[in-house]
C-alpha positions in Angstrom: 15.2 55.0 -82.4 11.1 54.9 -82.3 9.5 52.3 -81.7 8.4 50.4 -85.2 5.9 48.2 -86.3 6.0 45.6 -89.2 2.8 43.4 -88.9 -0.5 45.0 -87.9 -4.3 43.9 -87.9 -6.5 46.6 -86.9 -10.6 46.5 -86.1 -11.8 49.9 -87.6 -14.0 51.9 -86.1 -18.0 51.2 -86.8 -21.2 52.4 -85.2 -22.6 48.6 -85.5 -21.5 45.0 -85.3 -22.9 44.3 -88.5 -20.1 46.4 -90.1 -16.6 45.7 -88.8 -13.7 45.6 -91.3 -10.4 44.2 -90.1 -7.5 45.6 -92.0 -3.9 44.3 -92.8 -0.8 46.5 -92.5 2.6 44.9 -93.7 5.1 48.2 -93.2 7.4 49.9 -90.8 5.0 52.0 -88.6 5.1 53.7 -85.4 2.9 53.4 -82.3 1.8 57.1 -81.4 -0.3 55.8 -78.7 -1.7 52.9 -76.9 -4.3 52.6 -74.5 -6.4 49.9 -73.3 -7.0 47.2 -70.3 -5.0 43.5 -70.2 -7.7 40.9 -68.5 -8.3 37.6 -69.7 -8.7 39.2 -73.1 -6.6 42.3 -74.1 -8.9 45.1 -75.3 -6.5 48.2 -77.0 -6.5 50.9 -78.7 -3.6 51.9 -81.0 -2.6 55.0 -83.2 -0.1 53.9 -85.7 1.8 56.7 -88.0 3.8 56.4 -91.5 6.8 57.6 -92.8 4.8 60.8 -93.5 3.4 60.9 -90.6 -0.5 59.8 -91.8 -2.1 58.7 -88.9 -4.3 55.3 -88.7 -6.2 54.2 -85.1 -8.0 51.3 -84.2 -8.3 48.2 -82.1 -5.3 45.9 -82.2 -6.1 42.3 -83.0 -3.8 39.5 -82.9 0.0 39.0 -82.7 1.7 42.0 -83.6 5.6 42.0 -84.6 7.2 44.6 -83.6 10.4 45.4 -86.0 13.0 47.0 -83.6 11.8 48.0 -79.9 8.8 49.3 -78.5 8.6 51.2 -74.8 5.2 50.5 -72.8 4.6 51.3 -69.5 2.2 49.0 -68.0 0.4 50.7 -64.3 -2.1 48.1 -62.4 -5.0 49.2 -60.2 -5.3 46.2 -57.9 -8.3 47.5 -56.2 -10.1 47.9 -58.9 -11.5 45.4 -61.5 -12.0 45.7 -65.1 -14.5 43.7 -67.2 -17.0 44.2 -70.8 -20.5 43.7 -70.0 -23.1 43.9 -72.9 -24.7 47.4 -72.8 -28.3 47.1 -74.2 -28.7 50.9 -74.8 -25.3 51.0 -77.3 -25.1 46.9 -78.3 -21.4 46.5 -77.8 -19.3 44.8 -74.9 -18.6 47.8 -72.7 -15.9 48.9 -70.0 -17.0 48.3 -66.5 -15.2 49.4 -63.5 -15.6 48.0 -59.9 -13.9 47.7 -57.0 -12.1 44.4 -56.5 -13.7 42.8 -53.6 -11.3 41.4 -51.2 -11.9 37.7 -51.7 -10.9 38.1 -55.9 -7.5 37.3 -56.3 -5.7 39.6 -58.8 -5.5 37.4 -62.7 
């Protein structure tokens, strides 16, 4: 069985902070993909589909409740260390990647 999704919020995709619409799904959907980095806060990116397969993508927020199972496959880089530093040229929180130095313990 695939895995299947009841309860979904989902951050749309927007070219600005000033727009960001957060959207509710309540139905059995399942996770295509998902992709993203788990520090201190979890940053993803998931592609949900419907019964007929419509398609719907964005950035999970929240708890999500999963309605039967769901198979993810978690890989660490321990030399290397993610963070989201402000990026002045695009005005959103971006993905910085940088070796772990050797006195930074792994979170």
């Amino acid at each position: 069985m695939n895995p299947v999704l009841y309860l979904w919020f989902l951050l749309l995709a927007s070219d600005t902070f000033a727009y960001i619409q957060i959207i509710h799904l309540k139905e059995r959907l399942e996770i295509v993909s998902l992709v993203g980095t788990l520090n201190e806060e979890a940053h993803l990116h998931i592609s949900l589909s419907d019964k007929d397969g419509k398609t719907i993508g964005g950035h999970a927020m929240g708890d999500l409740e999963v309605f039967t199972t769901a198979e993810i496959v978690i890989g660490e880089l321990s030399d290397l260390q993610f963070t989201r530093e402000m990026d002045e040229r695009t005005g959103f929180p971006e993905l910085v990647i940088r070796p772990r130095s050797e006195n930074t313990t792994s979170a």
